[in-house]
N, C-alpha and C positions, 0 to 999 in steps of 0.2 A: 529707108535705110537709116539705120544708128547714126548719128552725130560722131566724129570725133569727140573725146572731149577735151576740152582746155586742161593746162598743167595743176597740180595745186600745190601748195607753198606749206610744211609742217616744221616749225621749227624754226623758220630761215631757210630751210632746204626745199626748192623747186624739185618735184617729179613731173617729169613729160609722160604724158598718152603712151602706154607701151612699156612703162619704166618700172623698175621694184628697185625700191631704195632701203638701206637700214640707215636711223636717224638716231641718234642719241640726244635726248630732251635733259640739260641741265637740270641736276638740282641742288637743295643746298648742300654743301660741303659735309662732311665728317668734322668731329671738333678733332681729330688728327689732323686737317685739310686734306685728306684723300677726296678728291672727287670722286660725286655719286652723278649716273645717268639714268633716265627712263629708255626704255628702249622702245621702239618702232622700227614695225616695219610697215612698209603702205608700198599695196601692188595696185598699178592706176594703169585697167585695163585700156584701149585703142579708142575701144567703144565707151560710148556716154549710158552712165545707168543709174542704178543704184549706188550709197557710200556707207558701205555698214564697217561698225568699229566693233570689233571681238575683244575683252579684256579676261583679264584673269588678276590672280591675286591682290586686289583692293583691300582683302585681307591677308596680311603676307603668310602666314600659314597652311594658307588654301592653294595648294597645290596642284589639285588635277588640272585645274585650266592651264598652264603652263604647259605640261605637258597636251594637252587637247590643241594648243597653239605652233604649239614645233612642230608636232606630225602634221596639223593642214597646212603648215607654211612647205609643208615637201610634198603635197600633192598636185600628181599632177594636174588635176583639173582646172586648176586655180589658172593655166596658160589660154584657157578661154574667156577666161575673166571678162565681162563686163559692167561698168564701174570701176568703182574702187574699195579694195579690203582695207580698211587699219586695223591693225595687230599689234598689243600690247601687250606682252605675255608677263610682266613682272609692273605691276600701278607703284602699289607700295615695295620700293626697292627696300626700303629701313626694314620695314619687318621681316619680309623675306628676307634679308639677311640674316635678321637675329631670329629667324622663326618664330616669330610672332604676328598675331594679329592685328597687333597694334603697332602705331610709331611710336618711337623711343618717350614721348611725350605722355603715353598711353591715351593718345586719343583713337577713337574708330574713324579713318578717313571715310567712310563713309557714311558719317554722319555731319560729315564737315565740308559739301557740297555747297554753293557754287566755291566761296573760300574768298581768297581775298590775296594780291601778289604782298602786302606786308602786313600778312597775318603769321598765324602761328605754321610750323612745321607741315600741318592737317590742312591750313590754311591752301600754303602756298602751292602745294603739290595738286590738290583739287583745281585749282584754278589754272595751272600748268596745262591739268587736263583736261578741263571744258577749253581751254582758249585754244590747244589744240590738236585738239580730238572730235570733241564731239561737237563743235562752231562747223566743221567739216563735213558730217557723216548726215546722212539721210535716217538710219536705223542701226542698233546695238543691241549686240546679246553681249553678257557680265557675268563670267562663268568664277562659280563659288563651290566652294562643300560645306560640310557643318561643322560646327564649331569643336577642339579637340573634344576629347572623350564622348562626341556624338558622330551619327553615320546619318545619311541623306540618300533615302529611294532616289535615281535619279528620276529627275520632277522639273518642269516650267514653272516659272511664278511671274505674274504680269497683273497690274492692273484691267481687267477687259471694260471695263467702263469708262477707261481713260482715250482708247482708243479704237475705231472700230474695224479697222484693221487686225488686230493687235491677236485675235482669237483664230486667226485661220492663220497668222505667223506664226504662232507658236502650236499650232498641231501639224505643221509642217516640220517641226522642227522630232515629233515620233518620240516623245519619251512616253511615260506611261503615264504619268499624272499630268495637266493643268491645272495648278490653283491661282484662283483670281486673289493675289493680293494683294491691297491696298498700299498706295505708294508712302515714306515716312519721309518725314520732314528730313532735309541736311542729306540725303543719299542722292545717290548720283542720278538715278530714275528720275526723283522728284527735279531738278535740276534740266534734264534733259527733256523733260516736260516739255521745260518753256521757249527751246530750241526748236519745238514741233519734231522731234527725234525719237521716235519710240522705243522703249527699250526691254528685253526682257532679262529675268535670272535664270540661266541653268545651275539647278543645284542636284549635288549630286558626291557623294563618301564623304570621306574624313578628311578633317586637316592632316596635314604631314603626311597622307599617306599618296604614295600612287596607286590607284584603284582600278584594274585593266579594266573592267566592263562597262562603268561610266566615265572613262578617258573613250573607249573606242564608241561608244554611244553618243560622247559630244562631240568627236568627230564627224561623225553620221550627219548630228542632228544640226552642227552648223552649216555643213555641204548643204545639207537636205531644202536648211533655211535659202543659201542664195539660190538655188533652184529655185526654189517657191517666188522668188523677189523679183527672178529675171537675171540674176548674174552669172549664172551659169547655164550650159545645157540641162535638159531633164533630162536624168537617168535612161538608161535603154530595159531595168528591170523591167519585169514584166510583174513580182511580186507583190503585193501593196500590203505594206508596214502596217501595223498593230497600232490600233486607233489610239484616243488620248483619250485617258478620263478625264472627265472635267470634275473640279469640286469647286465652290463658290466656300469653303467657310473649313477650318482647321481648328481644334485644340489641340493643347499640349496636358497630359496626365501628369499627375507631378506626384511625388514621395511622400503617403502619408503620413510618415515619421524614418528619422536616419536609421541608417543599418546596411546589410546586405541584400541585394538586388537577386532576386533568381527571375530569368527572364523567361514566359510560358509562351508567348505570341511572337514570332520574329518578325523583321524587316519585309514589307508588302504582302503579310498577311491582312483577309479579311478580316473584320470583327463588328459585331452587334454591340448596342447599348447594354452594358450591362455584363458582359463579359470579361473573366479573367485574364489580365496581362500579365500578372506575375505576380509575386509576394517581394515585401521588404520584414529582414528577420536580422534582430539584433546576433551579436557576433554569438552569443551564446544560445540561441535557440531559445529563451524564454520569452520575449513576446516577437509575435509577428500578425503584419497588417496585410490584408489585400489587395490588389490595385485592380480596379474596376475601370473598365471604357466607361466614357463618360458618353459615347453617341457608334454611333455608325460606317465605318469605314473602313481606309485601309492605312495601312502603319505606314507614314511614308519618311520619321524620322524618330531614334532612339539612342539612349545613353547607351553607353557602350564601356561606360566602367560599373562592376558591382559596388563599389562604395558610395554610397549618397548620402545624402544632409536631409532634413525636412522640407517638404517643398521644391527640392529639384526637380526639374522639368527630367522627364522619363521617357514616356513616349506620344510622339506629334502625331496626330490622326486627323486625315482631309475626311470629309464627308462626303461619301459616296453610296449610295443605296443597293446597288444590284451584284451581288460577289459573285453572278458569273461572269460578267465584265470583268472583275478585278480578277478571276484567276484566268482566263484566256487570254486577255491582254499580257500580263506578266508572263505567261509563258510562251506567247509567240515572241514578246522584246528578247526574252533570253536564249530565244533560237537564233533570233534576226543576227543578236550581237554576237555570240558563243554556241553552238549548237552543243558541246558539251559541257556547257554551265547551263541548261535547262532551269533546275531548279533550286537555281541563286536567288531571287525574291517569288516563290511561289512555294 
């Protein structure tokens, strides 16, 4: 039989075996002095298990996970809970204020991992959050979208070399892609490393926007995760969800010169080496350039404003070989999620 498990302490704030607490994590001040809080929640089920931590907006503009956080925090399933959830739904409160991706400082918190308690703004906030969040948790998913004027296939991203675990958690978790990618210096992953915490990214739309299909998809796919961990019951479906591509390797197509973007290849389309993704044509029609795929795959992220500079990143392409994978998987995900958004990425 399951262990009880002992209380644990986030904040200064004790939760008991059985409890769900919300905790407000100081932070520093406004130069108004309006106090600013991190919010938590931590549901610490009866039984002893797993301690996975959910976040969202470490970039405050990145919204879907926020919402992906409030709808699992009302499910019911979570009353079976074994272990314990922590739930983050706003990291970077400064930016999400000012809708930005950055703190007022314009640093990337997440690049400014483990941090430091009297360091910079970036500093202190990180280190708030490893001492206590993730000193805590057993396992983390760090749910993101892409950066304004881009959209994001919803997609897994993890180092699978880092951990060998790490590749059957994250095709549990039923999005369409898996990319292996490599952890970067200063980000919360790399950090979490060394906690022996594995952790993955859901990425998935745009900033600022709410996105219903990859909101209700990383609902899905975080439920789906503590099943797979042991924190929950298994499902009674009888269905089995649409496999995960895997890709080991991604480029980004960029802007052969500024102008106007007309886009030929959409979002989780297939594409060969070599093939056209669109043109960039100055305002007036007298020159224009091609954009050629540079390898094999499927589109699993793209600019989403026509205006571009030289060199702008255009469209992200994972490397995947077999395009009837990639169009039966996409089109079962968008039955699984919406039966009448079939053919939103396909």
């Amino acid at each position: 039989m399951p262990l009880k498990q002992d209380s644990i302490t986030v904040g200064g704030t004790t939760v008991n075996a059985g409890e769900r607490k919300y905790i407000d994590l100081p932070l520093p001040h406004l130069y108004s002095h309006s106090p600013v809080n991190m919010p938590v929640h931590v549901i610490h089920g009866r039984k002893a298990g797993p301690r996975l931590f959910v976040s969202a907006a470490i970039h405050g503009d990145e919204i879907n996970g926020v919402e992906i956080i409030r709808r699992l925090l009302h499910t019911k399933a979570l009353e079976n809970l074994k272990g314990t959830l922590i739930a983050v739904p706003v990291v970077n409160v400064f930016g999400f204020n000012n809708k930005s991706r950055y703190l007022p400082d314009r640093r990337d918190l997440n690049r400014c991992f483990p941090g430091s308690e009297r360091g910079s703004l970036a500093g202190q906030i990180a280190r708030l959050f490893i001492d206590n969040i993730v000193s805590h948790c057993t396992h983390g998913i760090d749910l993101h979208t892409a950066a304004v004027g881009r959209s994001n296939l919803p997609q897994i991203r993890t180092d699978l070399e880092d951990n060998p675990g790490m590749l059957e958690m994250a095709q549990a978790f039923h999005s369409p892609v898996i990319l292996n990618a490599p952890i970067r210096d200063g980000s919360l992953r790399s950090v979490a490393r060394e906690y022996n915490v594995p952790v993955m990214l859901y990425e998935a739309g745009e900033a600022l926007r709410f996105d219903e299909i990859p909101i209700r998809a990383g609902v899905r796919g975080v439920l789906s995760t503590m099943r797979h961990l042991g924190m929950l019951p298994m499902g009674k479906s009888r269905k089995t969800p649409a496999s995960s591509m895997l890709s080991h390797g991604s480029k980004w197509v960029r802007a052969p010169q500024s102008g106007i973007l007309r886009v030929m290849k959409s979002m989780g389309k297939h594409v060969n080496e070599g093939d056209i993704l669109g043109y960039v044509a100055d305002p007036f029609g007298t020159t224009e350039e091609i954009i050629y795929s540079h390898l094999s795959g499927i589109i699993i992220g793209r600019s989403t404003l026509p205006l571009v500079h030289e060199g702008e990143a255009l469209f992200h392409i994972a490397g995947i070989d077999d395009a009837d994978d990639i169009n039966g998987t996409l089109k079962q995900f968008n039955h699984e999620i919406d039966p009448d958004m079939e053919n939103l990425f396909s």
